[in-house]
C-alpha positions in Angstrom: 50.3 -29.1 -87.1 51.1 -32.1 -85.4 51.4 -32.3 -81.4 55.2 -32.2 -79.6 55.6 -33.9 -76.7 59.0 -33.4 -74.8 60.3 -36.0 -72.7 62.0 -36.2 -69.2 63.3 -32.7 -69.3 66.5 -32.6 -66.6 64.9 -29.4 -65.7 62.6 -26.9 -66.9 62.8 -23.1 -66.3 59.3 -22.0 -66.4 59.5 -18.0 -66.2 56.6 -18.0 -64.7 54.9 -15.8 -62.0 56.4 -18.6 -59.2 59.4 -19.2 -61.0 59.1 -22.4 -61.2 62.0 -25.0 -61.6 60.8 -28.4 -62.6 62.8 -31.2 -62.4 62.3 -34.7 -64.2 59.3 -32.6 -66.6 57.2 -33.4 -69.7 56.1 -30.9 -71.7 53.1 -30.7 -74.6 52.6 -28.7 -77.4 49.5 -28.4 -79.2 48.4 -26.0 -81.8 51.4 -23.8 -81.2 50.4 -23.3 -77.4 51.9 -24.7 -74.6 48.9 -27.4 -73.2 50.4 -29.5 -70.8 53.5 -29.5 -68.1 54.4 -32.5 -65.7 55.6 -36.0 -65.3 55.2 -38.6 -67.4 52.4 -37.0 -69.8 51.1 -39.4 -72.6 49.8 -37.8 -75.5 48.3 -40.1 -78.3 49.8 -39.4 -82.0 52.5 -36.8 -81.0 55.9 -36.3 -81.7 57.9 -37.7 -79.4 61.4 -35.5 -78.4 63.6 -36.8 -75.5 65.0 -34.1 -73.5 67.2 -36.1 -70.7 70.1 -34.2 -69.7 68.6 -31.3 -71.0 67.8 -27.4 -69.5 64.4 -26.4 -71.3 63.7 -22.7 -71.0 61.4 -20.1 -72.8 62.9 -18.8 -76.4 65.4 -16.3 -75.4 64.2 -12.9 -76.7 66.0 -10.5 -78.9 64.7 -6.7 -78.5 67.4 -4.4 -80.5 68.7 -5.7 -83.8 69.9 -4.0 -87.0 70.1 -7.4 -89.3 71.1 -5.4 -92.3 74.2 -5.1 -90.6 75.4 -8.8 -90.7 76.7 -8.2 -94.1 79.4 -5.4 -92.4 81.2 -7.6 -89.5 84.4 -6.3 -88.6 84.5 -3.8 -91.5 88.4 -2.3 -91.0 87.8 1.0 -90.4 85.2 1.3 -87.9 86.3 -1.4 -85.2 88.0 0.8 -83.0 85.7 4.3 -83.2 83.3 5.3 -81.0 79.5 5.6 -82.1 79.7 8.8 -84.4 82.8 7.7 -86.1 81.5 4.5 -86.4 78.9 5.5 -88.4 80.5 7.8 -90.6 82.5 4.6 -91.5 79.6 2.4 -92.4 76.8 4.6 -93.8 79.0 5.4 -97.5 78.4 1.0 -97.1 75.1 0.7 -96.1 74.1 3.3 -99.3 74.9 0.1 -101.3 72.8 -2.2 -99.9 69.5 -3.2 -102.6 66.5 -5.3 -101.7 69.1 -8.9 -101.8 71.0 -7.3 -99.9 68.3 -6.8 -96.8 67.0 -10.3 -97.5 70.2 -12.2 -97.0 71.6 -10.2 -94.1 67.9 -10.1 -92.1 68.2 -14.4 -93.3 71.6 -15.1 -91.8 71.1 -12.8 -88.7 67.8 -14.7 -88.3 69.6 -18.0 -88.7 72.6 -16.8 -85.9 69.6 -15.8 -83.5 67.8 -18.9 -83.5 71.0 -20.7 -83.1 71.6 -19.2 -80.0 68.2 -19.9 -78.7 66.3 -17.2 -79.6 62.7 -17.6 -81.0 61.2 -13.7 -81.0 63.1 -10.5 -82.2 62.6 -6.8 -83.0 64.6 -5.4 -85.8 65.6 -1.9 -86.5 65.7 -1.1 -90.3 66.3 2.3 -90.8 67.9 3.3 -94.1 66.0 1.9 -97.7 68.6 2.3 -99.9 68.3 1.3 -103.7 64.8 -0.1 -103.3 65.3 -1.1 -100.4 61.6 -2.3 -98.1 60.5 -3.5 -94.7 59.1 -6.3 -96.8 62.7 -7.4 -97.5 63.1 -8.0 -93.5 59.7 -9.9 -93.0 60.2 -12.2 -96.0 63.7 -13.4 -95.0 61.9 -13.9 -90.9 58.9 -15.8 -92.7 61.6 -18.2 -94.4 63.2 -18.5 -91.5 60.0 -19.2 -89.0 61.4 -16.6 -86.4 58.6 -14.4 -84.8 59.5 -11.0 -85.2 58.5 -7.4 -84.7 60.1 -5.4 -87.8 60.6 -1.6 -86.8 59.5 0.9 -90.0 63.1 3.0 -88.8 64.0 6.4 -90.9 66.2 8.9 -91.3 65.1 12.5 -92.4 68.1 15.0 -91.1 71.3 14.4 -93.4 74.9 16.3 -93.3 73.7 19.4 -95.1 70.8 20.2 -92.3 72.9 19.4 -89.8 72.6 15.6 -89.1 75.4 12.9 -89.2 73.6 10.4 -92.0 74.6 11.4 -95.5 72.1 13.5 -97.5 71.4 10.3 -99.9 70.1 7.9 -97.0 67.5 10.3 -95.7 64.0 10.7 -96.7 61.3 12.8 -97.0 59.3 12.9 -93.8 55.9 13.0 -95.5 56.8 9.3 -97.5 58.1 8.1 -94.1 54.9 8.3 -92.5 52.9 6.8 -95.7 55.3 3.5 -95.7 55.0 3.6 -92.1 51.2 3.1 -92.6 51.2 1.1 -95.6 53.5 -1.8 -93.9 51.4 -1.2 -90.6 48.5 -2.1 -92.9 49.6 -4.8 -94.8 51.6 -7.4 -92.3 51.1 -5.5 -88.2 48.5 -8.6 -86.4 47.3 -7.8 -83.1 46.3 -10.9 -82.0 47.8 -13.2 -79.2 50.6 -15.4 -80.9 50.9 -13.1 -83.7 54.1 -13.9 -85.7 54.5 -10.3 -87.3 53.8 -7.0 -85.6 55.0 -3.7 -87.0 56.6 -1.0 -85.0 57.5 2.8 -85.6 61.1 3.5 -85.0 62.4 7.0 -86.4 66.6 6.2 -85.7 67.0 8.6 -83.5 67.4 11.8 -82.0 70.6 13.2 -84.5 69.3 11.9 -87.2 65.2 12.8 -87.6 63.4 16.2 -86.8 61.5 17.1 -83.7 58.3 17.1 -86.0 58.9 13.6 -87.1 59.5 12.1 -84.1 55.9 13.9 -82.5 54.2 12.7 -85.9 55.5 9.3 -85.4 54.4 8.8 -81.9 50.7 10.0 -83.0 50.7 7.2 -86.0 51.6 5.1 -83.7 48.9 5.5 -81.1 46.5 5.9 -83.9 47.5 2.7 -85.3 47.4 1.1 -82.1 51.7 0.1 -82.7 54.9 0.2 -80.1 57.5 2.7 -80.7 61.3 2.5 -80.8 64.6 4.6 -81.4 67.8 4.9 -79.7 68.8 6.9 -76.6 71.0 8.1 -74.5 73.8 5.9 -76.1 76.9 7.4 -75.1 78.3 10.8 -73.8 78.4 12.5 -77.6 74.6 11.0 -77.4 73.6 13.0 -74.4 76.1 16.1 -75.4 74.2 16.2 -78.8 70.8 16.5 -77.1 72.0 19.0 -74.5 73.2 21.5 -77.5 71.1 20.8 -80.0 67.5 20.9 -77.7 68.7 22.2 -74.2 67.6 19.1 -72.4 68.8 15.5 -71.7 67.6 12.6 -74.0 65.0 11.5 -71.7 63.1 15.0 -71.4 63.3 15.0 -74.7 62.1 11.6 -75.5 59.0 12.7 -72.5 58.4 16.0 -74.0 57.6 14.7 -77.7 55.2 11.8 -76.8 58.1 9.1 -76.5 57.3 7.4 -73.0 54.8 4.9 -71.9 54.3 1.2 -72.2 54.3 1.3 -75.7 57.4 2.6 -75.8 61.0 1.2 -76.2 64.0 2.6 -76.4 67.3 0.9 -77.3 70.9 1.5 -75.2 69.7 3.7 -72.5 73.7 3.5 -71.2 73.5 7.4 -70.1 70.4 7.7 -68.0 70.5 9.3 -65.4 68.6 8.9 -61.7 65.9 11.1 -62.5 65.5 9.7 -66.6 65.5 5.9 -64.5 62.2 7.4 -62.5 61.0 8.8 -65.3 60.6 5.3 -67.3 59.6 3.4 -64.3 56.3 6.2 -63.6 55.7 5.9 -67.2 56.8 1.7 -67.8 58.7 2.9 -70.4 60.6 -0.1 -72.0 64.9 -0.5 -72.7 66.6 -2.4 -74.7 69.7 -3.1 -73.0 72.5 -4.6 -75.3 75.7 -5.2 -73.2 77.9 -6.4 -76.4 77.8 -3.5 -78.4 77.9 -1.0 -75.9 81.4 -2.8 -75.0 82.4 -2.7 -78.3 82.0 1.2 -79.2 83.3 2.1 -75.5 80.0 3.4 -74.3 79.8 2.7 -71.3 78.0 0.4 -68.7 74.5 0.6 -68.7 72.5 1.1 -65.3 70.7 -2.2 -65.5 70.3 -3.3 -61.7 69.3 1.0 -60.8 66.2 0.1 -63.6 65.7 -3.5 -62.2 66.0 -2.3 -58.8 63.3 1.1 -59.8 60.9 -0.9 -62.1 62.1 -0.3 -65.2 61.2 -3.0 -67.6 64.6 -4.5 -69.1 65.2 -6.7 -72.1 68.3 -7.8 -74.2 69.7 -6.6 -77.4 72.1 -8.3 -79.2 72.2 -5.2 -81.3 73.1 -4.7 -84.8 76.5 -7.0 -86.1 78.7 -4.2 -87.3 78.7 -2.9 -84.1 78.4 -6.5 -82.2 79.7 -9.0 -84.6 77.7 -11.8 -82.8 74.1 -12.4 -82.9 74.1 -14.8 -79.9 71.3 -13.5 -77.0 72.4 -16.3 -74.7 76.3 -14.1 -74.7 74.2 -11.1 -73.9 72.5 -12.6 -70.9 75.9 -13.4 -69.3 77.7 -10.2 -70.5 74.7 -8.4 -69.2 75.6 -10.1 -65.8 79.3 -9.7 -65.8 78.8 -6.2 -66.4 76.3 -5.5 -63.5 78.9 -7.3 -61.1 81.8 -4.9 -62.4 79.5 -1.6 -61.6 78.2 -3.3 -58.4 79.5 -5.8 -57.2 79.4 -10.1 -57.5 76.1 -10.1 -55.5 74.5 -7.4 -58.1 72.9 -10.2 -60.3 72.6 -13.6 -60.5 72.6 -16.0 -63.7 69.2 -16.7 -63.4 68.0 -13.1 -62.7 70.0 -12.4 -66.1 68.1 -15.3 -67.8 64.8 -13.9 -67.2 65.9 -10.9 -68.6 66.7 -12.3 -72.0 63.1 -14.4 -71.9 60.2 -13.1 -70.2 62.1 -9.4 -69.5 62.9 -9.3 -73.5 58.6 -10.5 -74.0 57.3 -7.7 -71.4 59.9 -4.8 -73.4 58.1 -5.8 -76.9 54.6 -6.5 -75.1 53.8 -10.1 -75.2 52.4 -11.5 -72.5 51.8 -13.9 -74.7 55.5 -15.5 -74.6 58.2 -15.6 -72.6 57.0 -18.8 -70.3 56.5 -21.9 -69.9 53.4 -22.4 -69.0 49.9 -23.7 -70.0 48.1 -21.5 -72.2 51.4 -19.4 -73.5 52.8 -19.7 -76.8 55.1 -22.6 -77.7 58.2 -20.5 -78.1 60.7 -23.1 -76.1 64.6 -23.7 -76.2 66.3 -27.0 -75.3 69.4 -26.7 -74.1 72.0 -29.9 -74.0 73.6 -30.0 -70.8 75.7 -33.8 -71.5 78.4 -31.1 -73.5 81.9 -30.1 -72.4 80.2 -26.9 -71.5 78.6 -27.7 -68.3 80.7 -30.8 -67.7 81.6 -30.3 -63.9 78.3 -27.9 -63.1 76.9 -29.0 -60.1 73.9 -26.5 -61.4 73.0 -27.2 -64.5 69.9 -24.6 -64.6 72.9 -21.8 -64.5 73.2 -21.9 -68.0 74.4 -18.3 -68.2 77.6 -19.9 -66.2 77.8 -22.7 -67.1 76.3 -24.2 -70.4 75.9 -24.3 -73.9 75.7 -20.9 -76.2 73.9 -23.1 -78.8 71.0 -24.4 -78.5 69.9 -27.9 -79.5 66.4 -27.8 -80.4 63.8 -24.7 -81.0 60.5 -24.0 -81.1 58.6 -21.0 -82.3 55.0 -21.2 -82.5 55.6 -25.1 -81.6 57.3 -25.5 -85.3 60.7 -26.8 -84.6 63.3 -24.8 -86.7 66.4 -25.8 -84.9 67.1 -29.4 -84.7 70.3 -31.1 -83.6 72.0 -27.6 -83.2 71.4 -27.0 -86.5 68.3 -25.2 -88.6 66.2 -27.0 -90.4 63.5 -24.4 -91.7 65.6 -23.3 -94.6 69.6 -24.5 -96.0 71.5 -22.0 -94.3 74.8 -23.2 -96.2 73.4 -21.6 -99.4 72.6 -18.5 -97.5 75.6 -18.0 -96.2 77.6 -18.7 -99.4 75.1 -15.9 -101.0 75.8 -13.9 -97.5 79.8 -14.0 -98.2 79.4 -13.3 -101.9 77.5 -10.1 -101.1 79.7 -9.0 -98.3 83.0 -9.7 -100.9 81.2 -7.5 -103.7 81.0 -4.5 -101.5 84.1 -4.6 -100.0 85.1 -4.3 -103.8 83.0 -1.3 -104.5 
């Protein structure tokens, strides 16, 4: 891999432990690492990429996704229910879905992700229609060059045993746990800049057993993997746990193994005071994803009570039936809009919000390995154009989440460059999304 060397940087947000702001900065990459930050670095046979006028920052970080879903954007129907409703409108869809299906949609998500500056991402795949396999997901992020931490999500309770998924997207819990280990075992890597590692992600509370959920979390720590489902997403969330198990979601989450620092859980818009001490204690992670819980009317999540109480926070753009925009750098400043409606225009600031979508998003999927710039950490780095229309008039151009572009220029994962000129240049995205749109037309006709 040949060495990067980025020029005279405008400024650089480094995310790390000072917070450093540099302005005027060169930064190298080397063997997918970052190896050198300062002025005027010379680096013999490298690459040479002039960033003047430019914000640099980490790669944004994506913690909640469901790519799947990018093939089910504003599906009429479902864009004005509420989460159960919701649901009921899409799964009769998502029972369509095949193996091209997963590919395509995981591809264009990818694509949309990267495009807004994102370089890492979890995704949540928890229905295998048709044929349907993790491997879909991880092929479509190999293609793409995105580093990403697939989820092996299921479903096990359907309508007939009292769950809200249709009987024929469930599985049996036993072959749950065996493709859970047999995708653990073939892509999970452990090591520092790993570019795949496997999670266990049963959906969530309405829609696997208490036994599968317990059984999970033991794989898990067996396998040495994080953990993820949803909680506390809305009221009929919260109602559903207090009828169905006599406790709130984060008792029950607690009670069945699912806290610690190997654990995340997505939403988290219902928690309550004690629930927020609960998975600061136990460094229990949330995915907080500001978009979609607008869109289904869920509510405001208690982002600056976690902050404030330890709770590690990251961003979720969240799955695009139930989004309709894969863009993290929208997240960051909805995430701050919204904290400023619950609490005021001093509750947080743009660049709190921007650490919360780079090294906040890292420390939720447990890399310590990304999410800064700095010597030593991986080369997972954004460039933003400030020159645009955007930021024309900001006498701050490091507020990006104020003022600035929502598309990134150039990317870097793993110090391969897949966005270039705004644009991607590790596949042809036009073909995809021709494929994308033909998919999405032959459902709709089903």
């Amino acid at each position: 891999m040949t060495d990067t060397l980025i020029k005279q940087a405008q400024i650089v947000l480094t995310m790390d432990d000072a917070r450093s702001e540099l302005s005027d900065c060169d930064i190298l990459i080397s063997g997918g690492v970052i190896a050198a930050i300062g002025p005027d670095l010379i680096a013999d046979g490298a690459t040479i990429l002039h960033a003047n006028g430019c914000v640099v920052t980490p790669g944004l970080v994506n913690t909640h996704h469901h790519l799947y879903q990018t093939l089910t954007r504003a599906v009429p129907g479902g864009q004005d229910a509420l989460l159960f409703g919701w649901l009921k409108t899409l799964y009769p869809i998502w029972s369509k879905f095949g193996p091209e299906e997963m590919f395509i949609s995981a591809q264009i998500g990818l694509a949309e992700l990267a495009l807004s500056g994102c370089t890492m991402t979890s995704d949540h795949l928890y229905l295998y229609p048709n044929g349907s396999r993790l491997d879909d997901t991880i092929a479509a992020a190999q293609e793409v060059g995105m580093r990403f931490h697939p989820t092996r999500g299921a479903m096990s309770i359907g309508e007939s045993a009292g769950g809200l998924p249709p009987d024929r997207l469930v599985e049996d819990e036993a072959a749950i746990l065996n493709d859970s280990i047999r995708v653990i075992d073939t892509f999970h890597d452990a090591q520092p800049g790993a570019m795949v590692r496997v999670g266990v992600a049963p959906c969530s509370p309405f829609s696997v057993s208490r036994e599968l959920m317990r059984d999970a979390a033991i794989l898990a720590r067996d396998k040495g993997v994080m953990m993820h489902t949803h909680l506390a997403e809305n009221d009929e969330d919260v109602a559903y746990s207090l009828a169905q198990f006599g406790c709130r979601p984060g008792q029950y989450a607690e009670g069945l193994g699912w806290t610690g620092d190997d654990v995340w859980h997505a939403h988290c818009v219902k928690l309550d005071v004690q629930e927020i001490d609960l998975f600061a204690k136990s460094r229990t992670g949330v995915a907080h994803c500001p978009c979609s819980n607008c869109r289904l009317g869920s509510g405001i999540s208690p982002v600056r009570a976690m902050r404030d109480a330890g709770v590690r926070v990251g961003l979720g753009v969240d799955g695009s039936a139930s989004n309709d925009v894969g863009n993290v750098m929208s997240e960051a400043r909805q995430t701050m809009l919204l904290q400023r409606v619950a609490n005021g225009a001093d509750a947080m600031s743009a660049r709190e919000a921007l650490e919360i979508a780079t090294r906040g998003g890292a420390q939720v999927l447990g890399r310590d390995d990304c999410g800064q710039i700095a010597i030593g950490k991986r080369a997972d780095i954004a460039i933003w154009d400030a020159t645009g229309v955007e930021s024309a008039g900001s006498w701050d151009p490091a507020a990006l989440v104020l003022a600035g572009p929502a598309k990134v220029r150039d990317l870097f994962v793993e110090g391969r460059q897949i966005v270039a000129g705004a644009r991607i240049v590790s596949f042809c995205l036009n073909e995809a999304i021709v494929k994308q749109n033909k998919l999405a037309r032959k459902l709709a006709e089903l």
